[in-house]
N, C-alpha and C positions, 0 to 999 in steps of 0.2 A: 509445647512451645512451637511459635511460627518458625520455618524457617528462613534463611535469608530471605531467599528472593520473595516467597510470600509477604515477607516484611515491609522489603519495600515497595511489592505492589499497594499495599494496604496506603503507606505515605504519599507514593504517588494518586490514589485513589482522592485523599484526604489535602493533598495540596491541588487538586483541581476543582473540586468542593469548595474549600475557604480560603484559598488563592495566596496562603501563608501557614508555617507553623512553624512551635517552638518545639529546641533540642528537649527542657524537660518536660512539656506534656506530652508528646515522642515517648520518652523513657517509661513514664508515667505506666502509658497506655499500653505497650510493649512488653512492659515488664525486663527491660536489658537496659544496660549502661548509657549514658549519655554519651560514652566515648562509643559506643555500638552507635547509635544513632546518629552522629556526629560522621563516623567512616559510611554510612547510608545516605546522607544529605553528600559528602562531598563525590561519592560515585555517582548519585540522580545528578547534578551537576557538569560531572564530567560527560554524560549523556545528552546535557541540553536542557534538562527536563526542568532543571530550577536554578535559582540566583541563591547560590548562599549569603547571609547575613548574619549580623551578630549576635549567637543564640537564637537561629533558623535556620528556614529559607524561605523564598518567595517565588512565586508562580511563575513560569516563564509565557506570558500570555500568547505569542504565534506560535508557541510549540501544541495549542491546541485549538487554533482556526481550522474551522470546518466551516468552506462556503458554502452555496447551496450551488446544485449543477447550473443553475440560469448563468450566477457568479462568473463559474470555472469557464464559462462556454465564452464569455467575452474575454478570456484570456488566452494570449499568445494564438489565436485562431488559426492563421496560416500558416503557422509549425505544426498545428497539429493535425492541420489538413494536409499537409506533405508528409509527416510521418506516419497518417494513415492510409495514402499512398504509396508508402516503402512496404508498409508492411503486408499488401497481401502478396509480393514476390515472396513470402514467406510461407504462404499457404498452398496448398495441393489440392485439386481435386481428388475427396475419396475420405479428406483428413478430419478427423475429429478434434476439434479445438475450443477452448477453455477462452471465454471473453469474461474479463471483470469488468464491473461498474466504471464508468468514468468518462468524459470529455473525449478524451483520443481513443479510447475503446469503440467508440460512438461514429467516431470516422471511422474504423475502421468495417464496421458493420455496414454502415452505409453504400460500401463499397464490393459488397459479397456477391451483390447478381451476377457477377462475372465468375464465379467458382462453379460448378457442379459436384455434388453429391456430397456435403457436405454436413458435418452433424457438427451442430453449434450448442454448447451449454452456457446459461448465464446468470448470473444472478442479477440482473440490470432490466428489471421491467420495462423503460423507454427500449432499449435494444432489440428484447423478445420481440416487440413492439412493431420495430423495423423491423425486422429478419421476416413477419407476416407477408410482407408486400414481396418477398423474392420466392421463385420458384426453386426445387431441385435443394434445399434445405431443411436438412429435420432440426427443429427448434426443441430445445429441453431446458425447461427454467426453473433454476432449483425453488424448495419450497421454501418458506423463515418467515420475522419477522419486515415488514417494510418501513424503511426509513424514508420518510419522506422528503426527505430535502437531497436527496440522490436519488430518488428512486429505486434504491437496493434492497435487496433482501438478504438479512443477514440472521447468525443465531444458531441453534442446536440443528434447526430442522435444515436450516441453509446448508450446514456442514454434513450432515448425513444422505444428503442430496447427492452432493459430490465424492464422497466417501465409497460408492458403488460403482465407480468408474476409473480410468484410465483411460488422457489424453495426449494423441499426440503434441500438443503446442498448446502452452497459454500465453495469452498476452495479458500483457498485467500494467495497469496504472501506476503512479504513484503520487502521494501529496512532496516526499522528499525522497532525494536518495544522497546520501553524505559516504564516505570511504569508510570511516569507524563505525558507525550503527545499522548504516544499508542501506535498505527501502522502507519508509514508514509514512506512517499515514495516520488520520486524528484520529478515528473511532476504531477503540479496543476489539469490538465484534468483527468492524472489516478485516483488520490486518487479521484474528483468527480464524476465519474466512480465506485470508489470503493466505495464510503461510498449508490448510490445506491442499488450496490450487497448487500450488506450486510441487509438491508433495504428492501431487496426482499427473503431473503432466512429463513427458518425458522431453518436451523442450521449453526451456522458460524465455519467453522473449518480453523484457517490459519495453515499457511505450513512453517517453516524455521527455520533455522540450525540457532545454537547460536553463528556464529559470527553477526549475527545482531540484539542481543541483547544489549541495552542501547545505541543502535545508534537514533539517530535522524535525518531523511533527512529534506527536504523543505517543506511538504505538509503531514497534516494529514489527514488520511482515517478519523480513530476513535479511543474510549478510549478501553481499555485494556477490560473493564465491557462488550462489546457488542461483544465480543468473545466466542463461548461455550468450544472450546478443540481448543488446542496446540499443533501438533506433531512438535517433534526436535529432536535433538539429543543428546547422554550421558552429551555432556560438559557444558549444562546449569548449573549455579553456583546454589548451595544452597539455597543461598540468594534471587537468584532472582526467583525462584519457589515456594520460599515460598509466596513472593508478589504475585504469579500468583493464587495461592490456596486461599489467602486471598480474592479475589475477585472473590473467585468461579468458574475457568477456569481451567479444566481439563488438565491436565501435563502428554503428553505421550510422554516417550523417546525411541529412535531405536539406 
């Protein structure tokens, strides 16, 4: 027998497939209770992930938009040109640092020629890309599959890449970051790709602009706790930096 959480990956899996199901074909196919599957729809729920209904649920369709990077790039531009500007007072010459795929990851690479001796690892083929044109940078691009609408490499061989090292600092993207679920992102392979990095780096710094706060995508990296510093930008609400401070996460605005 499955257990829980396999369970619910499996519904999750199946409500993004046919973008609805029923409590007893659920039962059905699980072989457990309708009141089992019934406490599984109202927890996917309480996560964001679906719309219950009567005798269901229903897809929650932004909890799994994945733009393509061209998208991402004409969004919020000049935040994330500012916060890829904060972010290399974060960087040392000497330091070994962990870039993920993404738009402000993007700024921030762009901005490295001013570092010396620097070991950069990524799984962002555009990035490798850049890092070519700078001197005094050793580039290491993990291996995986490539997705093409990010230009990421992700998957078994992407994770085992990074899996032989230990870095001072990653910067990390994100599609959402919400107080209760964390950081999450649309595709399953990225976020476990990312909950890796994170896993590997002895400082986590993520990177994004406050329209994606208290969003919730498909797939969780991690919790809010396993983040050391935040750069974003001015329009983070009040409110919701004070939850960031509460749980010990450095709040820097550009």
């Amino acid at each position: 027998m499955r257990s829980t959480v396999e369970r619910r990956d499996s519904i999750i899996q199946l409500i993004q497939k046919n973008g609805k199901v029923r409590v007893d074909d659920l039962s059905e196919q699980f072989d457990v209770s309708s009141v089992t599957i019934r406490n599984d729809l109202d927890f996917l729920e309480k996560k964001g992930i679906c719309h219950r209904t009567h005798g269901g649920a229903l897809i929650r369709k932004n909890v799994y938009e994945d733009p393509t990077l061209e998208e991402k790039q004409k969004r919020s531009k000049k935040e994330k040109e500012r916060i890829g500007g904060k972010a290399l007072e974060y960087i040392n010459s000497g330091d070994s640092i962990l870039l993920d795929s993404g738009t402000t990851t993007l700024e921030i690479a762009f901005r490295l020629n001013s570092k010396k001796n620097l070991t950069v690892m990524t799984n962002a083929l555009n990035i490798a890309l850049k890092l070519l044109s700078f001197d005094d940078i050793n580039i290491m691009l993990t291996g995986g599959t490539l997705r093409k609408e990010s230009y990421s490499l992700v998957g078994p061989e992407a994770e085992a890449s990074i899996k032989n090292y230990y870095f001072d600092k990653l910067f990390l993207g994100v599609d959402g970051l919400d107080i209760e679920l964390g950081l999450t992102t649309p595709n399953p392979l990225e976020a476990q790709l990312n909950r890796i990095m994170v896993a590997r780096a002895q400082q986590v710094i993520a990177v994004s602009d406050s329209s994606k706060f208290g969003r919730r995508s498909f797939s969780q990296i991690c919790s809010i706790d396993a983040i050391n510093t935040l750069i974003t930008d001015t329009n983070i609400s009040p409110e919701f930096e004070k939850e960031l401070l509460k749980r010990n996460v450095e709040v820097v605005k550009v």
